[in-house]
RODO-2510 file (C-alpha; in nm, 4 decimals, decimal comma):
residues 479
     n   res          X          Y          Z
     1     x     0,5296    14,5430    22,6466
     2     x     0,9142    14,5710    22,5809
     3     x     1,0433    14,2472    22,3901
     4     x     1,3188    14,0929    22,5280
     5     x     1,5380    13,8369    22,3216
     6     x     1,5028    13,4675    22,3097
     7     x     1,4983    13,3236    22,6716
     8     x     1,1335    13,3571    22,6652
     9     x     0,9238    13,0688    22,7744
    10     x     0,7736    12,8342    22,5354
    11     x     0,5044    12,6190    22,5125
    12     x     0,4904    12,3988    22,2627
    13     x     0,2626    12,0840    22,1782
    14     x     0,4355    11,8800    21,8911
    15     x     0,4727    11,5060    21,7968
    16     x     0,8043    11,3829    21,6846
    17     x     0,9328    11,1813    21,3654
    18     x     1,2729    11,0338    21,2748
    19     x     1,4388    10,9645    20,9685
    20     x     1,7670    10,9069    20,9342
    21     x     1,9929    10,9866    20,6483
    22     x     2,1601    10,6880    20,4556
    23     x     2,4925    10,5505    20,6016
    24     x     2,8126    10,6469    20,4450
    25     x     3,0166    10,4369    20,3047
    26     x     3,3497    10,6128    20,3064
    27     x     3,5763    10,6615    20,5588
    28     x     3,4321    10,9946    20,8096
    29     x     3,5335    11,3249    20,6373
    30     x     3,6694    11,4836    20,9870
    31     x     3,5003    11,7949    20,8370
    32     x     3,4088    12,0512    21,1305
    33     x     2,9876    11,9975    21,1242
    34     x     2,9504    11,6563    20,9756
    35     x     2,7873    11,4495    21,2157
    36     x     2,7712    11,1675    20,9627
    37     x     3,1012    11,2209    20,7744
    38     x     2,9735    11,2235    20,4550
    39     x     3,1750    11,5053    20,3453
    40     x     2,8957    11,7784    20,4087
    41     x     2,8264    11,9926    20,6857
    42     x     2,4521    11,9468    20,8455
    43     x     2,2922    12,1589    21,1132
    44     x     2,1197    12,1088    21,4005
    45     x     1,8100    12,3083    21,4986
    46     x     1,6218    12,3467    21,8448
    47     x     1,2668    12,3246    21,9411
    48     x     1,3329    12,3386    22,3545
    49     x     0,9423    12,3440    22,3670
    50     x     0,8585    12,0536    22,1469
    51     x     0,6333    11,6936    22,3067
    52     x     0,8038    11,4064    22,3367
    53     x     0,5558    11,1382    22,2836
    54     x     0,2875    11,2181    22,5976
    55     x     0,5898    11,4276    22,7503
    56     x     0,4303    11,8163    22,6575
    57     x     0,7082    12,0888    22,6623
    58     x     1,0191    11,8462    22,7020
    59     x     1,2091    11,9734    22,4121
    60     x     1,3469    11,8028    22,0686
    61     x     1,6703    11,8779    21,8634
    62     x     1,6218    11,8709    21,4639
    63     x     1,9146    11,7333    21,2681
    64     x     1,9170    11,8884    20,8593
    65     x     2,1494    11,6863    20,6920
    66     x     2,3752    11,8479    20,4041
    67     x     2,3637    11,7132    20,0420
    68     x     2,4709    11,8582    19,7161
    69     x     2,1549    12,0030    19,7136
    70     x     2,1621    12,1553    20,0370
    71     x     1,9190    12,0753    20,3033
    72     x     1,5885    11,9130    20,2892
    73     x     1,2839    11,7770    20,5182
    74     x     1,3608    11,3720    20,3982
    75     x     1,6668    11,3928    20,4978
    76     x     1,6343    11,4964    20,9149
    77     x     1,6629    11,3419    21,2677
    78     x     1,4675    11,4208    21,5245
    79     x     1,5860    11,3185    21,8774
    80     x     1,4474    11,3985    22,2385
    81     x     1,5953    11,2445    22,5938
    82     x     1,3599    10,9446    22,4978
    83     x     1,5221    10,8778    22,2192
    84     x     1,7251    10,5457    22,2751
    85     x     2,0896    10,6128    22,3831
    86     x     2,0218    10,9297    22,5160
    87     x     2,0549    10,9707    22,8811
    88     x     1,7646    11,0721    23,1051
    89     x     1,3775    11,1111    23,0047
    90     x     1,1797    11,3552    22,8683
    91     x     1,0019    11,5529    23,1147
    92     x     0,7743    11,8844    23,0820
    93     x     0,9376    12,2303    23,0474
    94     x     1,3580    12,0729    23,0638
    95     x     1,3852    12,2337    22,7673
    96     x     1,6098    11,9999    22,6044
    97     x     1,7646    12,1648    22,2931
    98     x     1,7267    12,5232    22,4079
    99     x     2,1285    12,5392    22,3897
   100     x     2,3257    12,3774    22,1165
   101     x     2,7026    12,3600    22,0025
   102     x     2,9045    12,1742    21,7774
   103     x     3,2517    11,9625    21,7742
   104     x     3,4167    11,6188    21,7688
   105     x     3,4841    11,5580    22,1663
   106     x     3,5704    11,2373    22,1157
   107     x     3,8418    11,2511    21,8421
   108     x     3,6414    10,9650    21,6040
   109     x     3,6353    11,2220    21,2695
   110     x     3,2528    11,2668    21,3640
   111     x     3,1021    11,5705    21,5358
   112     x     2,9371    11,5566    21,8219
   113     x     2,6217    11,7991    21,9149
   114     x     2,6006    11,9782    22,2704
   115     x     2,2970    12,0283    22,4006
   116     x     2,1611    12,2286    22,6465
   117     x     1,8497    12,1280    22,9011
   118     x     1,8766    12,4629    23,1369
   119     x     1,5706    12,3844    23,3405
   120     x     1,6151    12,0033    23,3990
   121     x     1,4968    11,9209    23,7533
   122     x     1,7539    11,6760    23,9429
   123     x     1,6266    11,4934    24,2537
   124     x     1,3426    11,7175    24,4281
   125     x     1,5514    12,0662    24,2678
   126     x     1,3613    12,2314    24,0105
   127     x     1,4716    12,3930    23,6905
   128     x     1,8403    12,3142    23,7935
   129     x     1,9793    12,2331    23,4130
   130     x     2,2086    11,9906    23,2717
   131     x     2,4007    11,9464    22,9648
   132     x     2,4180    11,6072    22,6929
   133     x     2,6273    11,5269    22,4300
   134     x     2,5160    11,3376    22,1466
   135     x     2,7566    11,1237    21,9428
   136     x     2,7848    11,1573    21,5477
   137     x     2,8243    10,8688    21,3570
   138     x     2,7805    10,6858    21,0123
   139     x     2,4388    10,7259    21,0276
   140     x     2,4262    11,1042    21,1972
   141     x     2,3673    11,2071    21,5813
   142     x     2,2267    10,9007    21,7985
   143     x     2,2992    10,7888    22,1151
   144     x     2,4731    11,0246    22,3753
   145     x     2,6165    11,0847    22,7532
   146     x     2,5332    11,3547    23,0062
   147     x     2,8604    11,5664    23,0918
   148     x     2,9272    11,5417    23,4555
   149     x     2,7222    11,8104    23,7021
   150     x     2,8708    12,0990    23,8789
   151     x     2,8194    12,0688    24,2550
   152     x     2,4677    12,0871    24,3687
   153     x     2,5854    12,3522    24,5857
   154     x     2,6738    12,5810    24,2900
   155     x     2,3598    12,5165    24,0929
   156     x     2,0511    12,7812    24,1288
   157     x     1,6830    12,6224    24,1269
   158     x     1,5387    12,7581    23,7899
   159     x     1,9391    12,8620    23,7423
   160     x     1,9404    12,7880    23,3992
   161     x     2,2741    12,5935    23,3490
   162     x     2,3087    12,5355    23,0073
   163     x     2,1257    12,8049    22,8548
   164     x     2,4706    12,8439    22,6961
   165     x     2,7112    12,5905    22,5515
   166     x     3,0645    12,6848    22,3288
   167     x     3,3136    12,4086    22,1913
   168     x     3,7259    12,5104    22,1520
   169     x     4,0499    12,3849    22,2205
   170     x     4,0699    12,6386    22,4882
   171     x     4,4341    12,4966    22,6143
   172     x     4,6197    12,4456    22,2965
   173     x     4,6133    12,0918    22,3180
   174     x     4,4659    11,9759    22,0171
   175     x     4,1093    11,8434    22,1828
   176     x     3,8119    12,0489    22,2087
   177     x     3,6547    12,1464    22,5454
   178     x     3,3307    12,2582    22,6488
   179     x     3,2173    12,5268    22,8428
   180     x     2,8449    12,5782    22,9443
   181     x     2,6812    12,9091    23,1191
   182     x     2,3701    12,9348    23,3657
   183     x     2,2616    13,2322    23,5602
   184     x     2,4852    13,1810    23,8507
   185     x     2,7346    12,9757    23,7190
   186     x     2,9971    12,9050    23,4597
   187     x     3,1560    12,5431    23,4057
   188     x     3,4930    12,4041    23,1739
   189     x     3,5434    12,0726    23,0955
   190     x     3,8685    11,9477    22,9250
   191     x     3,8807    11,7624    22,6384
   192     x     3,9458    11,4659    22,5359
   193     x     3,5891    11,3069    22,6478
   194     x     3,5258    10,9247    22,6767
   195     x     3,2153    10,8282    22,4924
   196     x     3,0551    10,7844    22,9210
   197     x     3,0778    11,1579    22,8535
   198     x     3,3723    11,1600    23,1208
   199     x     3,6407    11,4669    23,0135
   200     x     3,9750    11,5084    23,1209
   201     x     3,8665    11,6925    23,3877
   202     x     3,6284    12,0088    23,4636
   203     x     3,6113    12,3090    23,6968
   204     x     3,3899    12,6205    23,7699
   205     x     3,4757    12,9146    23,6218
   206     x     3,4820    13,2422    23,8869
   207     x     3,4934    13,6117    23,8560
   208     x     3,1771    13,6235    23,6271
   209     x     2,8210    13,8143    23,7078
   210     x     2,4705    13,6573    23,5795
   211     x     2,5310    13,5281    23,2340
   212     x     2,2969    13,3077    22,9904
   213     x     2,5469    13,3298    22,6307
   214     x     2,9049    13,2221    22,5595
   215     x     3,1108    13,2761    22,2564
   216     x     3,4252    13,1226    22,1523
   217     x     3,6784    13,1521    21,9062
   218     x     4,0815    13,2757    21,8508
   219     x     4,1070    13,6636    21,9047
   220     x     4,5080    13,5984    21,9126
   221     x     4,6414    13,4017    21,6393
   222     x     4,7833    13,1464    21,8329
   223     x     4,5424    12,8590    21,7913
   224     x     4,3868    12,8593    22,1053
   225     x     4,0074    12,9269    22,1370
   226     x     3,9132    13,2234    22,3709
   227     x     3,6037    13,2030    22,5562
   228     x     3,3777    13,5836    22,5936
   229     x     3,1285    13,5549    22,8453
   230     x     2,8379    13,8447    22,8040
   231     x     2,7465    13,8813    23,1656
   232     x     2,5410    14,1302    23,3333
   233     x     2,5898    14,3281    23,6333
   234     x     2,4643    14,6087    23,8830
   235     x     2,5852    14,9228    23,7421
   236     x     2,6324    14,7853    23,3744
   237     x     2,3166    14,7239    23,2197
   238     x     2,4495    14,7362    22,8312
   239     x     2,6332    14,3940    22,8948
   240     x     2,9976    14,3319    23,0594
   241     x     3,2372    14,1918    22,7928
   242     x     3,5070    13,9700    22,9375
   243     x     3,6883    13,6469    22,8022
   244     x     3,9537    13,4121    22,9306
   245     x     4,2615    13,3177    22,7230
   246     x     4,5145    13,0334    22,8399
   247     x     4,7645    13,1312    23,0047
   248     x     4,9615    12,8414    23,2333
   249     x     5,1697    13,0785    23,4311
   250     x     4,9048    13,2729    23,5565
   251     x     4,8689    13,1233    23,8797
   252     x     4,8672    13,4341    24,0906
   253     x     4,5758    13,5884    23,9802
   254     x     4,3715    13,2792    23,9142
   255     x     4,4962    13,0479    24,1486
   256     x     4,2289    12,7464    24,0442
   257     x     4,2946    12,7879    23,6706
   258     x     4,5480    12,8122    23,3952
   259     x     4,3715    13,0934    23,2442
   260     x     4,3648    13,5156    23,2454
   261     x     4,0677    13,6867    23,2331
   262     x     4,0573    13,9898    22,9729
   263     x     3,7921    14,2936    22,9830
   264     x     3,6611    14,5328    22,7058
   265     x     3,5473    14,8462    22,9652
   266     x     3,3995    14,9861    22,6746
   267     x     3,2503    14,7229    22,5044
   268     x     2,8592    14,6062    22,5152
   269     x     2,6202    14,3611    22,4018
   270     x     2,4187    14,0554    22,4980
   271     x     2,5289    13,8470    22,1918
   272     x     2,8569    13,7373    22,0515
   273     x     3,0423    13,5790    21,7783
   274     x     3,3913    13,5699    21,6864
   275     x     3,5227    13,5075    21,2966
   276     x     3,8014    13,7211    21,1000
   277     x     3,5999    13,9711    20,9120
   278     x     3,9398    14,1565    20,7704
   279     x     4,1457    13,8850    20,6938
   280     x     4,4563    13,9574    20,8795
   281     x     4,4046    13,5582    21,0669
   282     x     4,2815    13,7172    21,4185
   283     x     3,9682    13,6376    21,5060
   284     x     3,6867    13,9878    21,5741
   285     x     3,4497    13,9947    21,8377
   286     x     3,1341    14,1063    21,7107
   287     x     2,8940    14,2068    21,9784
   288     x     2,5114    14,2576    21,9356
   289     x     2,3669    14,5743    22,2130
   290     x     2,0389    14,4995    22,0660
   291     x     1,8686    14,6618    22,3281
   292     x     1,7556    15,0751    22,2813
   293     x     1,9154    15,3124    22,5017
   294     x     1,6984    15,4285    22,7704
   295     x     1,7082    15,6362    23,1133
   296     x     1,8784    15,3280    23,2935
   297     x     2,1292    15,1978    22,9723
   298     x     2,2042    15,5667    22,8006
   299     x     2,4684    15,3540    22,5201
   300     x     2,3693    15,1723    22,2178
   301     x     2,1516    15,2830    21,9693
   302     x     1,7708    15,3079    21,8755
   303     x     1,6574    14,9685    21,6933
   304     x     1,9997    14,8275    21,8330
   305     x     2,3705    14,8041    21,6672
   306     x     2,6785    14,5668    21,6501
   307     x     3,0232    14,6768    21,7198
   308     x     3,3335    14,4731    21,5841
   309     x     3,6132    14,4369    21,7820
   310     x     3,9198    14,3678    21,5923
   311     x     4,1541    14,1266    21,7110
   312     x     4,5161    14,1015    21,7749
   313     x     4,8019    13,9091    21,8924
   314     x     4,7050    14,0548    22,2448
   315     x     4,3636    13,9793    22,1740
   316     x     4,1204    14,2995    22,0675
   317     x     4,3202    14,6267    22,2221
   318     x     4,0904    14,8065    22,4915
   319     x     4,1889    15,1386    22,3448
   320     x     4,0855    15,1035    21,9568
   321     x     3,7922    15,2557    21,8284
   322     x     3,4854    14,9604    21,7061
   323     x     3,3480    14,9405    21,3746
   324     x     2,9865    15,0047    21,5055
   325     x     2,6695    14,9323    21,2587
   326     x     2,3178    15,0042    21,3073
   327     x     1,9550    15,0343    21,0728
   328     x     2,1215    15,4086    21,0162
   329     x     2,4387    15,3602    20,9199
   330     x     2,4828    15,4493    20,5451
   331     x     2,4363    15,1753    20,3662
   332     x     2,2263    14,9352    20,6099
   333     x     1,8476    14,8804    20,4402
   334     x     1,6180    15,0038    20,6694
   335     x     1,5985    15,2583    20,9706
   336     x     1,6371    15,2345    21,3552
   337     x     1,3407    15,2062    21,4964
   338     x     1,2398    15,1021    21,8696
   339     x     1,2101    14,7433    21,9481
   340     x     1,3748    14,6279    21,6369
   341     x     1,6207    14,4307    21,8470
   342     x     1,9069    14,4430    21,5662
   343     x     2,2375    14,2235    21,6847
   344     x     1,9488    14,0027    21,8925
   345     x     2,1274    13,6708    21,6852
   346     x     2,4587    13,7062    21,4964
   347     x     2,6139    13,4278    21,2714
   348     x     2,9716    13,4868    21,0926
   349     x     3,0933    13,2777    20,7747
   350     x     3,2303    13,3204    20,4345
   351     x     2,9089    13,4161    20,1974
   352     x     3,0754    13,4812    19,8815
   353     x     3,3679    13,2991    19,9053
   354     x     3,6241    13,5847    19,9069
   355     x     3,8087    13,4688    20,2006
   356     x     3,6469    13,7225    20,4310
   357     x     3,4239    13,5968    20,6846
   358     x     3,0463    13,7973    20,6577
   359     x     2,8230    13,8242    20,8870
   360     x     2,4701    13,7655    20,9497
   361     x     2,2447    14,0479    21,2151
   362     x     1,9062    13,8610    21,3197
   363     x     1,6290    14,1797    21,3490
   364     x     1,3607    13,9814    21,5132
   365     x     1,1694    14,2738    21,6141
   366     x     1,1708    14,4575    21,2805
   367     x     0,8011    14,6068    21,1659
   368     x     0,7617    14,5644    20,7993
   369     x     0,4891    14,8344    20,7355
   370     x     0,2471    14,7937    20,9484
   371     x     0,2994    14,4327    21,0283
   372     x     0,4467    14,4252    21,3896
   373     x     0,7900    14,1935    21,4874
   374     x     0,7707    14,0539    21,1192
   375     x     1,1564    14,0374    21,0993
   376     x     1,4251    14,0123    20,9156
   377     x     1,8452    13,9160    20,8706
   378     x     2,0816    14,1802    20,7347
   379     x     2,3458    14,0371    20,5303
   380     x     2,7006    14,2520    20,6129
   381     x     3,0298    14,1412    20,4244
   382     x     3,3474    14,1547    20,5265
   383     x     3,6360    14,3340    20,3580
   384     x     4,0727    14,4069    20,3955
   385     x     3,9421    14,6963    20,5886
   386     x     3,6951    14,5393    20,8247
   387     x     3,3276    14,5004    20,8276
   388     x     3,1375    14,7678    20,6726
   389     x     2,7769    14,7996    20,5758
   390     x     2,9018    14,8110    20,1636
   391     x     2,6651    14,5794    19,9700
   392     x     2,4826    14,5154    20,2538
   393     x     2,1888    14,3271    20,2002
   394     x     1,8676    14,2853    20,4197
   395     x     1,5463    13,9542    20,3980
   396     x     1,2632    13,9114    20,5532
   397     x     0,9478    13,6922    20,3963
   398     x     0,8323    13,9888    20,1887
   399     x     1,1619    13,9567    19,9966
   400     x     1,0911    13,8275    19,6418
   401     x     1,1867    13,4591    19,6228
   402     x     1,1760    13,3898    20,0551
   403     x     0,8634    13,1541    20,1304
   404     x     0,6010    13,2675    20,2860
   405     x     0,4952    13,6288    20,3917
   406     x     0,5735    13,8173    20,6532
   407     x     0,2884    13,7699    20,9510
   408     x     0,2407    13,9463    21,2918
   409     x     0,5069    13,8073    21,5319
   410     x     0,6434    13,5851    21,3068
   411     x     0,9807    13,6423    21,4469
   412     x     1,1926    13,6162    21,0933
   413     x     1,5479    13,6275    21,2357
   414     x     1,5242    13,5226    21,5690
   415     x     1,8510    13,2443    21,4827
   416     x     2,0776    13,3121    21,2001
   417     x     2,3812    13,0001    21,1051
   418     x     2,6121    13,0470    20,8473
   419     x     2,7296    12,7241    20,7354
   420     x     2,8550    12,5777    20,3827
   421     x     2,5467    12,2992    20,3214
   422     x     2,6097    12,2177    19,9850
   423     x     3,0058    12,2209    20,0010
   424     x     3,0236    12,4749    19,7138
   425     x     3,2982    12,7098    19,9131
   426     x     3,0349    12,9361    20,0166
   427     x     2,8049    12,9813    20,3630
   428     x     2,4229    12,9576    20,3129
   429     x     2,2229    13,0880    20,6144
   430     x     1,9659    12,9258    20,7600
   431     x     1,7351    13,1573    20,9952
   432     x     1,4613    13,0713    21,2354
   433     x     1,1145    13,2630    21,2429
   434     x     1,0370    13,1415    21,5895
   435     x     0,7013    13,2310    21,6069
   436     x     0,5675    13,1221    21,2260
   437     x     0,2563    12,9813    21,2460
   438     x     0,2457    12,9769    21,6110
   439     x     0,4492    12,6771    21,5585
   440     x     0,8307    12,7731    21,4465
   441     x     0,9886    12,7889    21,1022
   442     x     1,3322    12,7750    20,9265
   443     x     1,4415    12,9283    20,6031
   444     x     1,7602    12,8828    20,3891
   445     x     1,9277    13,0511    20,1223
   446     x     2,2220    12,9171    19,9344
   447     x     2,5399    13,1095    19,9024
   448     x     2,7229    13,2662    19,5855
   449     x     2,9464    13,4251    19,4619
   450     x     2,7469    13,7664    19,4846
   451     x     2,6114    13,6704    19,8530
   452     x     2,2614    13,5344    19,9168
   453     x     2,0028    13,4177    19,6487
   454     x     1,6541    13,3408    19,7006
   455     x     1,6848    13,1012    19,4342
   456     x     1,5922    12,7367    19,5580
   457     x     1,5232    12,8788    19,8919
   458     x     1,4313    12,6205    20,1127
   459     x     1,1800    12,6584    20,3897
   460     x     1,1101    12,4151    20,7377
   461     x     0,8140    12,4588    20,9057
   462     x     0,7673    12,2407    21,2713
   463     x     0,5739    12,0063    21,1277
   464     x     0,7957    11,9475    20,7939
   465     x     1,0296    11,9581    21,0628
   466     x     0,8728    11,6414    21,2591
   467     x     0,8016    11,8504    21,5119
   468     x     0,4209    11,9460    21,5574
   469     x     0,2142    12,2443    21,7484
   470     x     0,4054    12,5440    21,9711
   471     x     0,6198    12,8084    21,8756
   472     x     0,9818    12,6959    21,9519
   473     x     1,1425    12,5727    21,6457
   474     x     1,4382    12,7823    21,5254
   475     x     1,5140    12,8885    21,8149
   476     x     1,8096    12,7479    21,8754
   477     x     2,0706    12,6929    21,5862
   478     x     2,3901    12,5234    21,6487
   479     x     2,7194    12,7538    21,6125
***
């Protein structure tokens, strides 16, 4: 059977377990990922198919708090939509932390976790989807608001909204927004938000096909977020790549919005993330077409591939020619091989501290001998001339010094997050294997100067986790 990437269905049957970290003291850092202002960034894990209490399949989010020593299973919160603040209730299959995104909406130094629930019934609709924000504080995430609904009338049953959530000031006035996907539609709301949830206002977003992911980040220079929308359509079956960039006197063409809507013609993928792998301060769209070609989708490449598209003051030009990397190009460990699903998750940060952001290619489907969708993460740096596959470096479980083994359809790679946890100037990733155990798994190595050790890697399984039984944990990572 051909494997598809990560909007599979889950079933998970877990208990849940909270601790929180200690309260800080000091005054909150402000620090982009520090939900409890301690000065360190945390991260914030899904498991969409986790119980809550008696409630099978409702979901659960999983809160790592950063330390000096990184990350580690005492220091964790585990929240579901019966945790107390949180709006709603947990019910079976809303898949509550399915989605996740991070950034401080309501301008209090703290940041604030999105999370999507993309098949939340509403009324007698089913599988409908809604979105929650949960507030950061002294004492981490607790508490939260629901962000205001689209019209019923633009909302699918089993639509999905929320499968996708991005945070960026995507109108240049110094408050982050939100923007959340479904199948059928696509939703802004302006910042700043109220702690009710309320934003400045919200809208639908047109002109878009069936899309599940959003990425967002500044492909111009000019401080303003972009937002790339991955959507699929008849005719196009490698992914069409389109994002909006503010522009207030663009009123003609987009008469309900004060943004433009850019294409890449040539441009595919399914996944997206945007960081400045070549240092000029644009933002590159890196795209993962981890799909293989085949008689109906004759582009990409066996195993899968990325392709970076470099950035510019008029956002990535249409005409240039992408940096594209695959299992074959010289350099990458490993070989292209069908099903691999290379570019299936893609994370971007600074590794090794040389002011070049690196990036991280989830391979969930990799074989490793003959043990079937065993996985791995390729490690690619970034460089003055672009990313290139130079030093590239590839783990999976059979690595020396990575827990564990590697196991049939353990999924090693299914999530990658870059992300400084130990505030030593360099990005550790932390990777979900979302099918360890049957249950769901995390793994993180610490960053250096000379990229990723295995030294002192850490490793999360569900139940270290607080979250017990299934196979959904990891596989959702907060960007």
């Amino acid at each position: 059977m051909r494997k598809r990437a990560l909007l599979l269905a889950a079933a998970l049957t877990t208990g849940l377990l909270t601790t929180l970290p200690a309260t800080a003291s000091a005054a909150p850092s402000g620090l982009s990922g520090d939900f409890n202002g301690d000065g360190y960034r945390d991260v914030a894990i899904g498991a969409m198919g986790a119980d809550a209490g008696s409630v099978r399949n409702a979901g659960a989010v999983v809160v790592l708090y950063g330390s000096s020593s990184g990350v580690s299973a005492s220091r964790k919160t585990v929240i579901t939509q019966n945790s107390t603040g949180v709006p709603g209730a947990a019910e079976s299959g809303d898949r509550f932390g399915a989605a996740l995104a991070s950034g401080d909406l309501d301008g209090d130094r703290y940041t604030d976790l999105v999370v999507g629930s993309p098949f939340e019934s509403i009324g007698d609709r089913q599988g409908v989807g809604t979105v929650t924000v949960l507030w950061g504080g002294p004492s981490g995430l607790s508490g939260g608001a629901a962000l205001p609904q689209p019209p019923a009338s633009e909302l699918n049953e089993w639509g999905g909204y929320g499968s996708g959530v991005a945070v960026g000031d995507f109108d240049g006035n110094g408050k982050p927004d939100v923007t959340v996907t479904g199948q059928n539609h696509t939703h802004l709301h302006h910042g700043p938000f109220t702690r009710s949830g309320t934003p400045l206002n919200h809208t639908g977003v047109g002109e878009l096909g069936t899309t599940y992911e959003v990425a967002a980040g500044d492909l111009t220079g000019d401080g303003d977020a972009e937002r790339v929308y991955p959507y699929l359509v008849d005719g196009d079956p490698g992914g069409t790549i389109a994002y909006f960039t503010y522009d207030p006197g663009n009123w003609d063409a987009h008469p309900e919005s004060d943004y433009a809507l850019a294409g890449l013609p040539a441009a595919d993928g399914q996944k997206a993330v945007i960081a400045d792998v070549n240092g000029d301060r644009y933002g590159d769209l890196i795209l993962g077409d981890y799909e293989d070609p085949r008689s109906g989708k004759p582009g990409g490449h066996k195993g899968g591939q990325i392709t970076v598209w470099y950035g510019g003051a008029n956002g990535p030009d249409p005409a240039q020619q992408p940096t594209v990397i695959h299992q074959d190009t010289p350099g990458v460990p490993g070989a292209g091989e069908s099903g691999d699903l290379f570019g299936s998750a893609l994370s971007a940060g600074d590794v090794n501290g040389d002011g070049y952001a690196d990036v991280a290619v989830g391979t969930w489907g990799e074989d490793l001998g003959s043990v079937q969708d065993a996985g791995s993460v390729t490690l690619l740096f970034g460089s003055a001339s672009g990313l290139s596959a130079a030093g590239a470096t590839s783990y999976s479980q059979d690595t020396a010094g990575v827990p564990g083994s590697s196991e049939y359809r353990d999924a090693f790679g299914m999530t990658v997050r870059l992300v400084d946890l130990d505030k030593n100037g360099k990005a550790d990733l932390v990777t979900g294997a979302g099918y360890e155990n049957g249950y769901g798994a995390v793994t993180v190595l610490r960053g250096t100067a000379t990229g990723l050790t295995t030294s002192g890697a850490t490793f999360l399984s569900a139940r270290d986790a607080g979250v017990k039984g299934g196979d959904a944990f990891g596989w959702a990572i907060a960007q």
